[in-house]
C-alpha angles and dihedrals in degrees: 000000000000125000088252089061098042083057100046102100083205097061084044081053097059101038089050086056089034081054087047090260116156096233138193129193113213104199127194098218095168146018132180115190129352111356127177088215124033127223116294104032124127144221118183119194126184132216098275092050096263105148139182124186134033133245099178114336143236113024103000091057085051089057092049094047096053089038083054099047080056087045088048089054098038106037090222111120114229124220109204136176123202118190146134105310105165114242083018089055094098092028107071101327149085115286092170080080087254140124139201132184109222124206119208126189142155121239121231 
């Protein structure tokens, strides 16, 4: 296996299901502004909250990975968006002005 492989969250994906992990993809589908991912990056998580990846960083990774521990569980894919929210800015959000709309789903 080369460095590159042992990096891609979505080779990491398919040898945690391949292991019998319960396994969620958190993709980052849109961004307006300043945004610390682009489109496209991925962050995989596992049942027990194991991850590899990133879609944003800090705080707002925090929040997908416990929104895709509950998708894990449920089945049911989440579409969630993080941004500058006044008071909320520093709380999960973007204070680089940006957003980012962030698909999760479990993989089957």
């Amino acid at each position: 296996m080369t460095a590159s492989e042992i990096l891609d969250p979505l080779l990491t994906a398919q040898t945690w299901r391949e292991g019998g992990r319960e396994v969620a993809i958190a993709t980052v589908v849109e961004t307006w502004g300043s945004a610390p991912r682009p489109s496209g990056s991925h962050l995989v998580i596992d049942g027990d909250g194991n991850f590899e990846g990133s879609v944003s960083g800090g705080c707002v990774e925090g929040a997908v990975i416990t929104e895709a521990l509950d998708v894990i569980t449920s089945g049911v894919p989440k579409m969630l968006e993080f941004g500058v929210a006044d008071e909320a800015a520093w709380r999960v959000g973007l204070s680089c002005g940006g957003k980012i709309r962030v698909y999760v789903e479990r993989l089957a």
